[in-house]
C-alpha positions as a Markdown table, in Angstrom:
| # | Residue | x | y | z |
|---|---|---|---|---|
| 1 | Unk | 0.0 | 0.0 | 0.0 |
| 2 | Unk | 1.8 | 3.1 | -0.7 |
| 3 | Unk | 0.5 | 6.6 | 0.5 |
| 4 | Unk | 0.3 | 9.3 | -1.8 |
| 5 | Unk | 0.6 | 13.6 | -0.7 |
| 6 | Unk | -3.2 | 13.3 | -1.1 |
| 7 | Unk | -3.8 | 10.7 | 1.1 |
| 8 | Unk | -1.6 | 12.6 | 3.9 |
| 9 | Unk | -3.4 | 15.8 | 2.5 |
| 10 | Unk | -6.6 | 13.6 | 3.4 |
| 11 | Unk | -6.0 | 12.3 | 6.5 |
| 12 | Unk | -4.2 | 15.7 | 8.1 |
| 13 | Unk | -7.9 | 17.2 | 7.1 |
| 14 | Unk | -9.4 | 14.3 | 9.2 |
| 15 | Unk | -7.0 | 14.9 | 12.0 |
| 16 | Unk | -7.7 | 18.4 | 12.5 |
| 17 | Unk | -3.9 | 18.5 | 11.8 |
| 18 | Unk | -2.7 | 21.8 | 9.5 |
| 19 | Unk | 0.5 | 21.0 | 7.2 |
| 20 | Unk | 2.3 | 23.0 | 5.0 |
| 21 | Unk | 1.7 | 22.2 | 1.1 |
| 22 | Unk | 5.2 | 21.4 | 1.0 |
| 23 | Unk | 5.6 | 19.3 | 3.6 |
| 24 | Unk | 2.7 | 16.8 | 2.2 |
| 25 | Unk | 5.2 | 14.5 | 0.1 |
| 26 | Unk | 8.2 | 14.2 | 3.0 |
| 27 | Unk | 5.4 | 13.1 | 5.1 |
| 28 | Unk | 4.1 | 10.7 | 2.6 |
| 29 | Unk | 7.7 | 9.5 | 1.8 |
| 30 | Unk | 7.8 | 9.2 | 5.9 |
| 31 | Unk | 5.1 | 6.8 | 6.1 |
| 32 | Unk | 5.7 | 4.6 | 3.2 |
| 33 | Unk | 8.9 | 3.7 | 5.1 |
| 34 | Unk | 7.2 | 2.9 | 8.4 |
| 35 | Unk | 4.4 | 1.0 | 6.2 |
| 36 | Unk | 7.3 | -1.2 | 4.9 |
| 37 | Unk | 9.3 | -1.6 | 8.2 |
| 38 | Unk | 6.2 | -3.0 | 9.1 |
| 39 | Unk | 5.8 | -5.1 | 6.3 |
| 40 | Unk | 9.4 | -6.6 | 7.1 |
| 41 | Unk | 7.8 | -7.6 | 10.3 |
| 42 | Unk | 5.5 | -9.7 | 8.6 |
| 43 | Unk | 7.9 | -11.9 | 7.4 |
| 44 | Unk | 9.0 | -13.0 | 11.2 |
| 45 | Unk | 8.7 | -16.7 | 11.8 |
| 46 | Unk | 6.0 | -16.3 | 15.3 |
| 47 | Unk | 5.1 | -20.1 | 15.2 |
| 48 | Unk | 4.6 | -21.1 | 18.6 |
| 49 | Unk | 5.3 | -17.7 | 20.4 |
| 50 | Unk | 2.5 | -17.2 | 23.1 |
| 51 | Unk | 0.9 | -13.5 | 22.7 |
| 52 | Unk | 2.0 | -11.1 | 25.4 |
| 53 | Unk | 1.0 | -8.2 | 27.0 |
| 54 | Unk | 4.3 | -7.1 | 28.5 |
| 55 | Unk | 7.7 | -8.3 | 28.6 |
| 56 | Unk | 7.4 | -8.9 | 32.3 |
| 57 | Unk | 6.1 | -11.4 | 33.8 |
| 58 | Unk | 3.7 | -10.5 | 36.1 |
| 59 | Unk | 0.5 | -11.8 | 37.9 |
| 60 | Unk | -2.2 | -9.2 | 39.0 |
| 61 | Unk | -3.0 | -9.5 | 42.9 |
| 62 | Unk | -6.6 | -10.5 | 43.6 |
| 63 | Unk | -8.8 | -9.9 | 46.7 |
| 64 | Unk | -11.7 | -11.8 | 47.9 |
| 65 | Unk | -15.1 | -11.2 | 46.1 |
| 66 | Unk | -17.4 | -10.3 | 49.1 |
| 67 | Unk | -20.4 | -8.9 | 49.3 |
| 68 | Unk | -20.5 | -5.9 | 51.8 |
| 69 | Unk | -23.5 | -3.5 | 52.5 |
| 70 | Unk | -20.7 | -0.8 | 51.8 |
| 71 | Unk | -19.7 | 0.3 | 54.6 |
| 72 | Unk | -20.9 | 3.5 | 56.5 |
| 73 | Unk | -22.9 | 6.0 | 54.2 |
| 74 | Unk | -21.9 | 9.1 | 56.1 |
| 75 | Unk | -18.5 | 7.8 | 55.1 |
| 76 | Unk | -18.8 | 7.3 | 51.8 |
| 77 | Unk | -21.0 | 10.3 | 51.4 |
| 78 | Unk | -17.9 | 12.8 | 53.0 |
| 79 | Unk | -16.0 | 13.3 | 50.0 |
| 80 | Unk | -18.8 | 14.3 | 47.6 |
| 81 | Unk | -19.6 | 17.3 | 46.2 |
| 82 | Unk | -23.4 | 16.9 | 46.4 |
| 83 | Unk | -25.4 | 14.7 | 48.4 |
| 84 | Unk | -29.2 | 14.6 | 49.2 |
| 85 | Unk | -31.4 | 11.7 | 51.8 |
| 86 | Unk | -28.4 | 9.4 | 51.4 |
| 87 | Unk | -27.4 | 9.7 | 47.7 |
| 88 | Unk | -25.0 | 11.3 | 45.1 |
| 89 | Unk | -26.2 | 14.7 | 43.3 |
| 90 | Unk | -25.3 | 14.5 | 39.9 |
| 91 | Unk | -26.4 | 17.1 | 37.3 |
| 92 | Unk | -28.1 | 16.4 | 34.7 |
| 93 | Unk | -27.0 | 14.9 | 31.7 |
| 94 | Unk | -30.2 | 13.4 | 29.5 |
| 95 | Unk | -32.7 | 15.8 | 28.5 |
């Protein structure tokens, strides 16, 4: 897939991002280059490599699922802004 100045030209527009006329063509030159870096990547051999999310080893720490009536309202209740008969005051957001 190669990218053309209009193509940048196009997507810049949909970005809400302003380039200079001139610029248009580096930028397209720019990205063909990462487009076929990334194509290079394609050819790796993966077979048999698990999926990761990082590259650390790591196992999230998990608490108990219990069910608790939530403690003390007056407590919970403190830190908000707003609060009426026990509840959060929100404003309005659905007409």
């Amino acid at each position: 897939m190669a990218i053309d100045a209009a193509t940048v030209r196009k997507v810049a527009h949909l970005a809400r991002v302003a380039e200079p006329e001139d610029r248009l063509e580096a930028l397209a030159q720019e990205l063909n280059g990462i487009l076929a870096w990334i194509e290079q990547l394609n050819e790796v051999d993966v077979q048999g490599v698990e999926p990761m999310t990082t590259a650390v080893e790591a196992t999230q720490p998990l608490r108990e699922d219990e069910v608790t009536a939530g403690g003390d309202p007056a407590k919970v209740l403190a830190n908000a802004p707003k609060s009426a008969d026990g509840f959060f005051v929100v404003p309005k957001v659905v007409e």
